[in-house]
C-alpha positions in Angstrom: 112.1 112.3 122.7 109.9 112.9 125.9 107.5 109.7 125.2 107.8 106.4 126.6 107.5 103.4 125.0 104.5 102.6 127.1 102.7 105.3 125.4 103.7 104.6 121.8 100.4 102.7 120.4 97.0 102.5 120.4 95.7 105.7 119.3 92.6 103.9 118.4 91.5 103.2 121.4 88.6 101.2 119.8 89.8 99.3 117.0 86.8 96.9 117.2 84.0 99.9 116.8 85.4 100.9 113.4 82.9 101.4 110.8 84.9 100.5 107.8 86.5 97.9 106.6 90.6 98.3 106.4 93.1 95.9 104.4 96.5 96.0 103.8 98.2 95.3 101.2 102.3 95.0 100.6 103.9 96.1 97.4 104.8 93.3 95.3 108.6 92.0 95.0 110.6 95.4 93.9 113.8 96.1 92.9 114.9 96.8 95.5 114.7 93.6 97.8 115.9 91.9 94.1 119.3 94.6 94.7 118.7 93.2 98.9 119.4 96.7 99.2 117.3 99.7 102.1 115.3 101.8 99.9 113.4 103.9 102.5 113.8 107.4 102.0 112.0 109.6 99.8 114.9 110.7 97.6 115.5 107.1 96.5 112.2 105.4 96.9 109.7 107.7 95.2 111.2 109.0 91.9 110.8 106.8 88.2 113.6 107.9 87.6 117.2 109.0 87.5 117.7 106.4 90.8 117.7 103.1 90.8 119.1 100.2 88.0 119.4 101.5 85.0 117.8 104.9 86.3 114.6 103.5 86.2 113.6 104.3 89.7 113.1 101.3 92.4 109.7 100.0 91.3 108.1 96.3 91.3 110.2 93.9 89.2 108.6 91.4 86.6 107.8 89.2 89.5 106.3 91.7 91.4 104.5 92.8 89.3 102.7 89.1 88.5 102.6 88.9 92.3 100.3 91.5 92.8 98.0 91.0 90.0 97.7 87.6 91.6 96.9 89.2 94.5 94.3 91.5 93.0 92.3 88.7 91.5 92.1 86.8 95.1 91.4 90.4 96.8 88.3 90.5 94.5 86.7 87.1 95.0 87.3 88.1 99.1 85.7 91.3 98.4 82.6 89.5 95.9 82.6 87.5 99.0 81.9 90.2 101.7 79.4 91.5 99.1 77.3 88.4 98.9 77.2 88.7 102.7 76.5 92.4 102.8 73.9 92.6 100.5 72.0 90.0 102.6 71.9 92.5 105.4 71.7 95.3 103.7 69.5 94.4 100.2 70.4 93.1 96.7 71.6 96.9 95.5 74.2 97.0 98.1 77.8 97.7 96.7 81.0 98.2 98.3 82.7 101.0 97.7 86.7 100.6 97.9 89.4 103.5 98.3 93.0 102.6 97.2 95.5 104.8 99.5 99.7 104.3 98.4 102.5 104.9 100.0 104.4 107.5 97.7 107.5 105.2 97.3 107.2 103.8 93.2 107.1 99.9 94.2 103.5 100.9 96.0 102.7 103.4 93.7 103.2 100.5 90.9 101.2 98.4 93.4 98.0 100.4 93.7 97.9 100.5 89.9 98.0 97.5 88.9 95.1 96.9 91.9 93.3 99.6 90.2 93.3 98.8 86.9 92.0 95.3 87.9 89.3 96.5 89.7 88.0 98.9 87.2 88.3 96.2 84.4 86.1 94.0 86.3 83.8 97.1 87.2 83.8 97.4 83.5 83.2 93.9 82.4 80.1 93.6 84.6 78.8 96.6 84.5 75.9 96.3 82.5 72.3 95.6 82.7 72.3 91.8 83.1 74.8 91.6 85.7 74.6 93.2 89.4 78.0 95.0 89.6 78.9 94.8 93.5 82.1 97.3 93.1 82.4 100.7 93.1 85.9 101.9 93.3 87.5 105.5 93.3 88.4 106.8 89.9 92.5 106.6 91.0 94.4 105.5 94.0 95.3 108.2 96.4 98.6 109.0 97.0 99.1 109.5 101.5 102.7 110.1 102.2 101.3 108.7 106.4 102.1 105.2 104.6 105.8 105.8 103.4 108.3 103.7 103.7 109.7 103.5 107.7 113.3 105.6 107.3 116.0 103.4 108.3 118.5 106.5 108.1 122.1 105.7 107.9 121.4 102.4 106.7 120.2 103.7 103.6 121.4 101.7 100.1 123.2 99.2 102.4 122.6 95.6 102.8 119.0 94.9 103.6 118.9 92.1 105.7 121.9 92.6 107.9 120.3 96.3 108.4 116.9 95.1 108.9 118.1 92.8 111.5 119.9 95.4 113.7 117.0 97.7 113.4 114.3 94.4 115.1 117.7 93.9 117.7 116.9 97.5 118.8 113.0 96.8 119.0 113.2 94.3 120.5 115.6 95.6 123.3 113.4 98.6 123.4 109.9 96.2 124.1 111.7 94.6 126.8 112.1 97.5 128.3 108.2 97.9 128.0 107.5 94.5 129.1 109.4 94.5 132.5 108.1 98.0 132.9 111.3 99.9 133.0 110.5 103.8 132.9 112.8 104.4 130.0 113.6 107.0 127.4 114.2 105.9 123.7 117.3 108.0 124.0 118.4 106.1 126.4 119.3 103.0 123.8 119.0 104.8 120.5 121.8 106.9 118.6 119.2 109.4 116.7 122.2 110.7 115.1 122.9 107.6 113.6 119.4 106.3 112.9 117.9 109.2 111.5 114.2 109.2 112.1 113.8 105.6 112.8 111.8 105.4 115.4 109.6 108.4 113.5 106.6 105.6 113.1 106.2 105.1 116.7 106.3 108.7 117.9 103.7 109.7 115.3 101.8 106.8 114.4 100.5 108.5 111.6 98.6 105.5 109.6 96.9 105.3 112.8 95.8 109.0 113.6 95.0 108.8 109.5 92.1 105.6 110.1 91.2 107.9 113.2 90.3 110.9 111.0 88.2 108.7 108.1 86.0 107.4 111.2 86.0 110.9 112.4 84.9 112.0 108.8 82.3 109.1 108.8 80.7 110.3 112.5 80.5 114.0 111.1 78.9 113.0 108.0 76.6 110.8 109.6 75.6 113.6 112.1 74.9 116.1 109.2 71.2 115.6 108.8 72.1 118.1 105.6 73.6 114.9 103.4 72.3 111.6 102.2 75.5 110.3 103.7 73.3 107.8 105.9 71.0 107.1 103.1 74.3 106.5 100.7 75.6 104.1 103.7 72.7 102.1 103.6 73.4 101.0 99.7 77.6 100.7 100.1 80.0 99.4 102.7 83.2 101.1 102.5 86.7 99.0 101.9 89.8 101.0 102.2 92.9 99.4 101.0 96.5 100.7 102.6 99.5 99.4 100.3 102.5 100.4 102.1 105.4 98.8 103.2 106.8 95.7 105.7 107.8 97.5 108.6 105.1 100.3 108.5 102.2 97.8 108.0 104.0 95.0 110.4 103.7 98.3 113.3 99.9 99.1 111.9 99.1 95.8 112.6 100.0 96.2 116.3 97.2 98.6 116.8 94.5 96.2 116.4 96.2 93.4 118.3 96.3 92.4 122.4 99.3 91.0 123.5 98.3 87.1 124.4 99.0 83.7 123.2 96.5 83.8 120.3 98.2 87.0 119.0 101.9 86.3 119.0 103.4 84.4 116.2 105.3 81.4 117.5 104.2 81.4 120.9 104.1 77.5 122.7 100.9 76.6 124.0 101.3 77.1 127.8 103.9 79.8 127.6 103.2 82.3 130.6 102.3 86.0 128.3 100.6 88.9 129.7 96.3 89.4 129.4 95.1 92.1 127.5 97.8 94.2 127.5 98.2 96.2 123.7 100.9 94.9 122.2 103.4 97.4 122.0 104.3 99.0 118.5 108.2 97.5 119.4 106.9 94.0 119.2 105.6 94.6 115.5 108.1 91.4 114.7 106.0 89.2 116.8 103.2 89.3 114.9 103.3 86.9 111.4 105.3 89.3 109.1 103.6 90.2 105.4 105.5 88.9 102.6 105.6 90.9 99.1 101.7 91.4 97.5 100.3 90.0 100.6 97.2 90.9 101.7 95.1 91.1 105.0 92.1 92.4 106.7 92.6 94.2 109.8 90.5 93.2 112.6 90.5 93.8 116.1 92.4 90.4 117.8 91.2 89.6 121.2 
């Protein structure tokens, strides 16, 4: 309870120095927003079953799941893309080498499979002698409970949108506070009691401490004059892909972002904004939200 909102982000501190390449990716259309009900604690949202309709957990419905294998196959012509680009700089035998970490919760469990699969039945396909296969991908997603679901506590199986909606009211009081530079306490405008760990994302910022350890792991590596991990960087370029949730990936997104007109979604040309200030987790809504199985690359906004 002892931080203040101005210290809630940026953990980073150099977004645009990272040495991999991060996307994120939303879980396709689930049951759960076809119910409109809050699925977002563990109890509920990870289990296949004995939850959910017909005790079938709350996974990706038909239309999610089409959704996302559309968003695999565009995914994979941006990534054949970046390939074509890297292996100019870096030699025909470059390859990319992609990591698939999910959210625990079944709809982006269900996600990163069907991702998966796609991938490795392209890898497959191409993988021979006449063809130049630019992929190589992890032999199964990895499961990272940093990208569950945000925990909208008490609001739990309740109406989504009329939830969701007080939850932003509250971020955005509490980002106001920020922005007119008001000392003040989350406790101050938050009944924890009632919200259960909500504001848990911005007090940990654990998708953002995670990227922070896989550069750390890369700097290490690289330093070990033991490994061919610099010799094994010159042939691949690593992609990591984060499938996770709206809220948790709208906050992410904050990280890499500066608070200006350029950066805020719906801002008038000519509106008077702050200069390179972070934008503050709080004002995740700001920023263009992610709908179901879309995709984007995180990159450092100035």
């Amino acid at each position: 309870m002892s931080q203040n909102v101005s210290q809630m982000n940026h953990l980073l501190l150099d977004p645009h120095l990272l040495k991999n390449t991060y996307i994120i990716l939303r879980h396709g259309h689930s049951k759960a927003n076809e119910a409109r009900l809050v699925v977002s604690k563990f109890e509920n949202g990870v289990p296949s079953n004995g939850v959910g309709p017909s005790n079938e957990g709350w996974g990706l419905t038909t239309l999610g799941k089409q959704q996302v294998l559309s968003a695999a196959q565009s995914l994979y012509s941006h990534l054949d893309s970046l390939s074509q680009k890297y292996s100019i700089d870096y030699g025909s035998n470059a390859k990319i080498r992609v990591s698939i970490h999910s959210s625990p919760f079944l709809r982006a469990v269900e996600t990163g499979n069907i991702v998966h699969r796609f991938f490795k039945s392209k890898q497959l396909l191409l993988n021979k002698p006449e063809n130049s296969e630019f992929l190589d991908i992890d032999e199964k997603i990895i499961i990272n409970n940093d990208l569950k679901e945000r925990d909208f506590g008490e609001f739990e199986l309740k109406p989504d949108m009329a939830s969701y909606l007080t939850v932003w009211d509250i971020d955005n009081a509490l980002f106001s506070r920020f922005e007119s530079n008001q000392d003040k306490q989350e406790s101050d405008l938050i009944d924890h009691k009632l919200f259960g760990d909500l504001q848990d994302k911005y007090k940990e910022l654990s998708v953002e401490r995670f990227v922070s350890e896989i550069e750390k792991e890369n700097f290490l590596k690289g330093n070990d004059k033991k490994s061919n991990f610099l010799n094994e960087q010159l042939d691949q370029k690593r992609v990591i892909v984060f499938i996770s949730h709206g809220d948790s990936l709208q906050i992410l997104q904050t990280a890499f972002a500066k608070f200006d007109n350029s950066t805020i979604f719906g801002s008038s040309a000519g509106e008077s904004t702050p200069k390179n200030l972070f934008l503050n987790a709080y004002a995740h809504r700001k920023l263009k939200h992610l709908q179901t199985a879309e995709w984007r690359v995180l990159e450092w906004r100035n």
